[in-house]
N, C-alpha and C positions, 0 to 999 in steps of 0.2 A: 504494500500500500504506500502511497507518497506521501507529502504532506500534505498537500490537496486533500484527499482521501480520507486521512485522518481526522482532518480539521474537520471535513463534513461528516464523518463517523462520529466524530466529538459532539458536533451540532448537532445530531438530530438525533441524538437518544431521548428517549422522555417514556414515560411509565417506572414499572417495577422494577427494584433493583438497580438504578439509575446511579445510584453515587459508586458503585461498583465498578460498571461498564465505562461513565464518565473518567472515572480515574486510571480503567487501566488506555483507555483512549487518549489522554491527556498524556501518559508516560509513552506512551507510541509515538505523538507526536513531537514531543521531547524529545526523543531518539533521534530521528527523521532528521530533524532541524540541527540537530548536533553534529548529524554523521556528515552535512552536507556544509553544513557553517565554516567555510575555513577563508580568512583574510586573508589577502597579499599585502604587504608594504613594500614600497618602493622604497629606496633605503637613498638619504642622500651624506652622500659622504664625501671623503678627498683623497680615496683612493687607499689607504692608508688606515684612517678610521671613521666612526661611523659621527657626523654631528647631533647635536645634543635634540633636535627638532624630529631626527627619524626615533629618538628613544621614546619620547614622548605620543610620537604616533603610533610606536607599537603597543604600547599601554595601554592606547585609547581601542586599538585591534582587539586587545586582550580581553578589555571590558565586554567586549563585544559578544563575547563567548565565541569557542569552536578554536580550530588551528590558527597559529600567525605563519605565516611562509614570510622570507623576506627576501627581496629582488635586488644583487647589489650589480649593477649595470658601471664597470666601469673598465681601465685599462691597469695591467698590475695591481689588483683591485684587490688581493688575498688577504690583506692586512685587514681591510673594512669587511670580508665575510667572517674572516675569524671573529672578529669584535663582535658580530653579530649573531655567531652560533652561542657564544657566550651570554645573550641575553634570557635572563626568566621568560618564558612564556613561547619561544620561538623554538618551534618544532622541525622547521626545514630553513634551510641557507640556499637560496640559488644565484650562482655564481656566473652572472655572462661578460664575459674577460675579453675583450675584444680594441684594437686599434681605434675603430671610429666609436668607443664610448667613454674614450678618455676626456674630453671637455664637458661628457655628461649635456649634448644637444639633446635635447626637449623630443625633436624630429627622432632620432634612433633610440632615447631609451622606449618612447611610447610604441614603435613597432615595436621591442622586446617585449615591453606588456601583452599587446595586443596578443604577441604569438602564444602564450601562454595562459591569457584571462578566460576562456572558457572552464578554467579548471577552479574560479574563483568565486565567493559568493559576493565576495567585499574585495574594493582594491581602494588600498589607502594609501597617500602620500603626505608630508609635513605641509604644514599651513605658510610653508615658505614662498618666494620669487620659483625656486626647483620645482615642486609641487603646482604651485600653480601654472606653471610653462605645462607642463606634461600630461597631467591630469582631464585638464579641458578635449587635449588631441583624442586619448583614450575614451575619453565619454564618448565623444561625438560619432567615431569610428563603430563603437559599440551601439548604438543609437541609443544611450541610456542618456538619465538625467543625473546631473552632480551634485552633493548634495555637500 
């Protein structure tokens, strides 16, 4: 059953025995919503390590419930994944190491998201100039809305 499914399995009990079926209904959908809840953050850093603004965004990921994955899009960039496998809360490092993401253009990190966002429920970046260059491309692309 999906979430979909659940949520109207949840909706539309009513008679005998209800607080039973309601609740194991409610723990299905809870499941559901867990298995599929996983963030990305877009990590901005210098290559090296990770700035104080991606910490902060992963937190706010965390809050969110479900996996944090973090996206570190740069060139010799191994020093900022390490730092980032290192965080509370972050279950996956992806590491895309490549010549043109050394200056961190807005234009190439957002392809890398793109290539990989169908795997995401949430894609999150710092409330930064970084963030806001990248973010908007990604929406648009995905024909979602930013919120």
């Amino acid at each position: 059953m999906d979430c979909r499914g659940a949520a109207e399995a949840f909706a539309g009990m009513t008679g005998k025995g209800e607080g039973v079926a309601t609740e194991s209904a409610r723990m299905h959908l809870n499941n559901e919503q867990e298995s599929i809840m996983t963030a990305l953050v877009i990590a901005e850093h210098d290559n090296a390590s990770l700035k104080g603004s991606t910490l902060n965004t992963i937190t706010a990921a965390a809050q969110a419930g479900g996996d944090v994955h973090v996206l570190v899009a740069g060139h010799n960039a191994g020093g900022a994944a390490e730092a980032a496998s290192k965080i509370a809360g972050v279950s996956k490092v992806l590491l895309a190491d490549a010549a043109h993401f050394a200056d961190g253009l807005a234009e190439n990190v957002a392809e890398q998201v793109l290539a990989i966002a169908g795997n995401y429920s949430h894609i999150l970046a710092p409330a930064t100039a970084y963030g806001k260059n990248i973010l908007p491309r990604v929406a648009a692309k995905l024909d979602v809305g930013q919120v």
